[in-house]
C-alpha positions as CSV (number, residue, x, y, z in Angstrom):
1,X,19.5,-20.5,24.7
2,X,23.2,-19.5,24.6
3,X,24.3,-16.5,26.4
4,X,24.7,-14.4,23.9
5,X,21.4,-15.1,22.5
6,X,19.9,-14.1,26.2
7,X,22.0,-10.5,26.2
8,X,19.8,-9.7,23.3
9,X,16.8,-11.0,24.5
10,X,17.4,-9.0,27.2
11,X,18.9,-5.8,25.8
12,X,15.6,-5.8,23.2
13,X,13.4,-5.8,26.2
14,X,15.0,-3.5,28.5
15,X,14.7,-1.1,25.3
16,X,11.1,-1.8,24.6
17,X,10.0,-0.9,28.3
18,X,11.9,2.4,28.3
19,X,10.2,3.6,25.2
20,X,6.5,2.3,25.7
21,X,6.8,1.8,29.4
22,X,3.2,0.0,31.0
23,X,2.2,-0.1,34.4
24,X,1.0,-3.0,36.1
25,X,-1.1,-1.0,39.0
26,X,-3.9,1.3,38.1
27,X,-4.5,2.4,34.5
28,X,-1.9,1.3,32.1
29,X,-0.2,3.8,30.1
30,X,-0.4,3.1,26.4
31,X,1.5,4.5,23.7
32,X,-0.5,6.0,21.0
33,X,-0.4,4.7,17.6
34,X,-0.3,7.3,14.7
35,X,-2.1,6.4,11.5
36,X,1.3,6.8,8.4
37,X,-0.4,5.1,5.7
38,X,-3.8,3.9,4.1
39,X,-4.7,1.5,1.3
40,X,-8.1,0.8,0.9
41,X,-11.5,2.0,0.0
42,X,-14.4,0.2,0.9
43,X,-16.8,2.3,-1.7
44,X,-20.0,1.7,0.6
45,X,-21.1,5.0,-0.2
46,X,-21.5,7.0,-2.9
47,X,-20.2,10.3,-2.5
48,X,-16.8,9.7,-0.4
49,X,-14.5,10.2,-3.2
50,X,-13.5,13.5,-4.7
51,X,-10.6,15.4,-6.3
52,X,-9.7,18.7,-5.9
53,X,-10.3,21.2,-8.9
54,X,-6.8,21.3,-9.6
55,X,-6.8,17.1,-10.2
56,X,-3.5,17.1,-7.6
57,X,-5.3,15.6,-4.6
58,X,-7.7,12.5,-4.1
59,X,-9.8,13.0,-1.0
60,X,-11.7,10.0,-0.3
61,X,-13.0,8.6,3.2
62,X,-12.0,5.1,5.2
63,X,-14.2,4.2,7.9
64,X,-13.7,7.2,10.3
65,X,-11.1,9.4,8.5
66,X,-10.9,11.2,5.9
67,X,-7.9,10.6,3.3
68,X,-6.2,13.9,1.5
69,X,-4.0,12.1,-0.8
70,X,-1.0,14.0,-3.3
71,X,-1.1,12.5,-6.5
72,X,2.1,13.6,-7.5
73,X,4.2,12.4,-4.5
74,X,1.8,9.7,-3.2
75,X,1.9,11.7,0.5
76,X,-1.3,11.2,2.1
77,X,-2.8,13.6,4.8
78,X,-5.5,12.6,7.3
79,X,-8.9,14.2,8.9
80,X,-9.7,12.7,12.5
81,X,-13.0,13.7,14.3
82,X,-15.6,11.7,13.4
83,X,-17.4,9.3,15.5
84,X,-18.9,7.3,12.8
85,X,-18.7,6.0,9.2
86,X,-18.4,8.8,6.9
87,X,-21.5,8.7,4.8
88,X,-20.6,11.9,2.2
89,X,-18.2,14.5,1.0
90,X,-18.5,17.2,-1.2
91,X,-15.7,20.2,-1.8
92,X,-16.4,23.9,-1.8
93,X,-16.5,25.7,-5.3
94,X,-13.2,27.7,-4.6
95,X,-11.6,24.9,-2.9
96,X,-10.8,26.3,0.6
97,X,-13.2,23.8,2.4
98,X,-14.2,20.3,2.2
99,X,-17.3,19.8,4.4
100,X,-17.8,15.4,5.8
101,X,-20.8,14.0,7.2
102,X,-21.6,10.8,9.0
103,X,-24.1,8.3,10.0
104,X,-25.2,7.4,13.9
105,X,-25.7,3.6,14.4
106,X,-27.0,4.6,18.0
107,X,-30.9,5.3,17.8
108,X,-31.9,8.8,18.5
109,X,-28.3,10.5,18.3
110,X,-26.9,12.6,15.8
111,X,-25.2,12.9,13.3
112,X,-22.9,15.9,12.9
113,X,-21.4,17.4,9.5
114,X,-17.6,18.7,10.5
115,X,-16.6,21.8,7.7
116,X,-12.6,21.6,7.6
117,X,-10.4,24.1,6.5
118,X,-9.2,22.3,2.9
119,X,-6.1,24.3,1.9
120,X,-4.8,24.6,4.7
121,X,-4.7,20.8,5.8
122,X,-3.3,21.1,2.5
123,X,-0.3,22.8,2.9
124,X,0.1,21.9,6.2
125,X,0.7,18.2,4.8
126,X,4.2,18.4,4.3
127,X,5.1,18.8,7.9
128,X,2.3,15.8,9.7
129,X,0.2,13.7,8.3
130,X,-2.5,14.6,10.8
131,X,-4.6,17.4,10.2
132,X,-7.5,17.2,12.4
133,X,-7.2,20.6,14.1
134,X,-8.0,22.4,10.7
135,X,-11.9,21.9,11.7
136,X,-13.9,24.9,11.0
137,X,-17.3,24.1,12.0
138,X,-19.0,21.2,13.4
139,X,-22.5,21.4,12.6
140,X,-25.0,19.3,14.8
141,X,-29.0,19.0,13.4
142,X,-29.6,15.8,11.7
143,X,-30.8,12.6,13.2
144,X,-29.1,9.2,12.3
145,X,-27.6,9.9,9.0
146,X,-26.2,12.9,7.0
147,X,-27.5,11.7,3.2
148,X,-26.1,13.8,0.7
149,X,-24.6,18.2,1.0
150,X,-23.9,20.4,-1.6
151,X,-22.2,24.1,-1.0
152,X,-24.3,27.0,-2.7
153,X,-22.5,28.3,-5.9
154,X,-20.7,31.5,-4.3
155,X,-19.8,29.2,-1.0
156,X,-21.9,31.4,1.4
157,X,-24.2,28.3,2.2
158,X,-23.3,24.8,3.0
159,X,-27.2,22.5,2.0
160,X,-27.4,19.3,3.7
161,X,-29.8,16.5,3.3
162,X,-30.5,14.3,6.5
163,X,-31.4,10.5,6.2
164,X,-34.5,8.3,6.5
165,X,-34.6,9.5,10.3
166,X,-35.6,13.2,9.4
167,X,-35.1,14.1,6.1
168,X,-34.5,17.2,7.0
169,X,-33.0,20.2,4.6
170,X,-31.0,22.1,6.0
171,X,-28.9,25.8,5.3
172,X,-26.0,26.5,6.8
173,X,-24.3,30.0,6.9
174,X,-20.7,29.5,6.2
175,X,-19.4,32.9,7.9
176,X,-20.8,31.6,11.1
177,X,-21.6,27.8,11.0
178,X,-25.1,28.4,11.9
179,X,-28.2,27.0,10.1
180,X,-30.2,29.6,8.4
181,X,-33.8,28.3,7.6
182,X,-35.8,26.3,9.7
183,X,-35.2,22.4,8.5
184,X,-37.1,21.6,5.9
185,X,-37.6,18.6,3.2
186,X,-40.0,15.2,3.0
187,X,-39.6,11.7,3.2
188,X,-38.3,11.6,-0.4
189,X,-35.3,13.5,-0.3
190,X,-32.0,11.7,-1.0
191,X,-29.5,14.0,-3.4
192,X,-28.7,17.7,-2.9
193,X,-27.2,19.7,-5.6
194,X,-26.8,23.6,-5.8
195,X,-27.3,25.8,-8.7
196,X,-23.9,26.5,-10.4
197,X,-23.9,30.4,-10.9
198,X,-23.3,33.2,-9.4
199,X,-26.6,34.7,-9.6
200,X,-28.4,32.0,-8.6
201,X,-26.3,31.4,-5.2
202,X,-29.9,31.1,-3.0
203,X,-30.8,28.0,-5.8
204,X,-30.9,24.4,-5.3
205,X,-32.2,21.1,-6.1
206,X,-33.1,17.9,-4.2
207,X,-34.8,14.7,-5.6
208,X,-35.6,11.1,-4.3
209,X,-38.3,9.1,-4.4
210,X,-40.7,10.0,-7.3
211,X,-39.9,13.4,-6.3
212,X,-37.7,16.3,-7.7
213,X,-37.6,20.2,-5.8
214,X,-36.1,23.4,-7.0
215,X,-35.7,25.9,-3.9
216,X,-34.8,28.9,-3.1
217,X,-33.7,30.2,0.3
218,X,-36.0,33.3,1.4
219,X,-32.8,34.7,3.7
220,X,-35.3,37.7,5.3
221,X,-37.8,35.0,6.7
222,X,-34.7,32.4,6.8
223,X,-37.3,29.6,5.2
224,X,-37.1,27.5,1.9
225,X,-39.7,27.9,-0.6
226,X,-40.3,24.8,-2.8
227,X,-41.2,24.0,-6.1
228,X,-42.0,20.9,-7.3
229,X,-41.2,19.4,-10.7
230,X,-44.0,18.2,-13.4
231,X,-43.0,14.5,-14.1
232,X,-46.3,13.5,-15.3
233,X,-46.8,9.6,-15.1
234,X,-43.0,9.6,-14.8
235,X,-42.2,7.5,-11.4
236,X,-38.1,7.3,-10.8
237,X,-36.3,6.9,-7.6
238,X,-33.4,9.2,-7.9
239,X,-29.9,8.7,-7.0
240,X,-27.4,11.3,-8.9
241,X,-28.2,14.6,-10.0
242,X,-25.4,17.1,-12.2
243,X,-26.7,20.4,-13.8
244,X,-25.9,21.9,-16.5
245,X,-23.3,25.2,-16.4
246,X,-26.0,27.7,-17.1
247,X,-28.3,26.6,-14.6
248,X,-30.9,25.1,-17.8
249,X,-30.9,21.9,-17.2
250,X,-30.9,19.0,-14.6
251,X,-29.7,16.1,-15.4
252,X,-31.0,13.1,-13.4
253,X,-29.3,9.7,-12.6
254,X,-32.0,6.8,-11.5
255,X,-32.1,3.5,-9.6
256,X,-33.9,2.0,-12.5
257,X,-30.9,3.0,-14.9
258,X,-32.2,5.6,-17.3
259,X,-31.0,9.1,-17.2
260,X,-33.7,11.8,-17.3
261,X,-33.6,15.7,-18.6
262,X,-35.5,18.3,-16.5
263,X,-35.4,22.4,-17.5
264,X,-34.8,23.8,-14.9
265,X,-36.8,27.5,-15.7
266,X,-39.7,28.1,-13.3
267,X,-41.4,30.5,-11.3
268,X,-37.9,30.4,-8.4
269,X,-35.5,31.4,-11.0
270,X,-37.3,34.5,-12.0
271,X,-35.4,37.3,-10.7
272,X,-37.0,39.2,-7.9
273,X,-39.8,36.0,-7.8
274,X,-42.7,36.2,-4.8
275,X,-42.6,33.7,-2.2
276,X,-44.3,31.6,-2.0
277,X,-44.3,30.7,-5.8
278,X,-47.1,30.9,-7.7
279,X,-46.4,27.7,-9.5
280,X,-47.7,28.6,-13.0
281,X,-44.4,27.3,-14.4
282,X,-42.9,24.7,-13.1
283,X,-39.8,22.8,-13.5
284,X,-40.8,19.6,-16.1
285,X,-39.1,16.9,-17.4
286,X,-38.4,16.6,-20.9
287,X,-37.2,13.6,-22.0
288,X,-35.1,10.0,-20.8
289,X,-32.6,7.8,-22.3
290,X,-33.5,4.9,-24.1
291,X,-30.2,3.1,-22.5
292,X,-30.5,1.8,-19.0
293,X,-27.5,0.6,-17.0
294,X,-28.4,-2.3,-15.2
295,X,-27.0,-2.0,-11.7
296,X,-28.8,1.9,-11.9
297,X,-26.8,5.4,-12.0
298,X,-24.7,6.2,-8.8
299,X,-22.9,9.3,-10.2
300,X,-23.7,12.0,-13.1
């Protein structure tokens, strides 16, 4: 090696050392890396891709972080704080908050649902890409897995769905972060979706396995009270659920492909209904596609 070869050998580390200096004693100091850029999307999950109402931003989840992406100048934002794969996402109605929840490989831990303050990561984007201090809530019930969440249609209540280790239903109150029935739910529950107007803000569906639930949230005695849909012989495992804009009808992605239609009008979307319901009218399916998609319905 000539010498001038060596004087920049030597210059290059000299400069490396003064700007990620390590120590050889003790614990070494280690210069932390800051995520710029992401490509990717592993699509493991279902619900870990979104856009914002306004169609400008793609928010979409990679492993442990969640991705706020401008599609109009390609900038991305990022959402550190959980300690797990992200398992679902789902964006308040008015677009101020975007709530994440994960899954817990470790048996017997849990598996927390962190509520982030959207538009303000948002406009904050333009100055770092890290936004992880606009958390808002970190919400701490559910064992092993968060399934599936939904935010109630006036954004007072955040429902989410827990996985195979509870199952539990939970509602959370979004002025204080702090769960407002008791958990409820059954073995079958895998989707949460919310009624869609204003009026029927305490409303909301679940369905899973050869099972679909209206409930309402009885806020005086902070419990659900559930209502279980007449399917007849009807046995479907369901995986997406969408409902119609004046609360009518459900429409109801399955595993098996087809795509079922449930009204929605029972004895819990009466106004002023007793709890518990009655159950003299219940919600009932009505009628499936003849088309089936072969790998089944992941999204309605």
């Amino acid at each position: 090696m000539d010498a001038s070869l060596r004087d920049v050998c030597s210059r290059f580390r000299h400069n490396l050392k003064s700007r990620h200096p390590i120590q050889t004693h003790g614990m070494a100091e280690v210069a932390e890396l800051k995520l710029h850029k992401v490509i990717g999307y592993n699509g493991t999950f279902n619900n870990t891709v979104l856009y914002t109402n306004d169609g400008h931003y793609l928010i979409y989840s990679l492993g442990l972080t969640v991705v706020i992406r401008d599609l109009r100048s390609n900038a991305q934002g990022f959402l550190h704080g959980h300690t797990d794969i992200i398992t679902c996402l789902t964006i308040s109605n008015n677009g101020r908050l975007l709530a994440s929840g994960q899954q817990s490989k470790s048996r017997g831990n849990k598996a927390p649902v962190l509520v982030w303050d959207l538009r303000g990561a948002i406009t904050a984007m333009a100055g770092k890409a890290n936004q992880s201090d606009k958390v808002v809530y970190r919400l701490v019930l559910h064992m092993g897995k968060v399934q599936d969440m939904a935010f109630s249609s006036q954004d007072t209540c955040l429902y989410t769905v827990g996985g195979q280790d509870d199952n539990a239903l939970v509602c959370w109150n979004m002025e204080t972060g702090e769960p407002i029935c008791t958990p409820a739910g059954d073995d079958s529950t895998l989707v949460v979706r919310s009624f869609r107007t204003a009026n029927n803000n305490d409303l909301l569906i679940t369905g899973g396995n050869y099972a679909f639930n209206v409930w309402r949230v009885d806020h005086k005695h902070r419990k659900f009270h559930p209502l279980r849909a007449n399917l007849g012989n009807l046995k479907r495992i369901m995986s997406a659920i969408a409902i119609s804009p004046d609360d009518k009808i459900a429409y109801v992605g399955t595993k098996t492909g087809d795509l079922l239609e449930i009204i929605l009008d029972c004895d819990l979307t009466k106004p002023n209904c007793a709890f518990p319901p009655v159950g003299t009218q219940k919600p009932r399916y009505n009628r499936t596609t003849k088309e089936r998609f072969s790998q089944g319905i992941n999204t309605v």
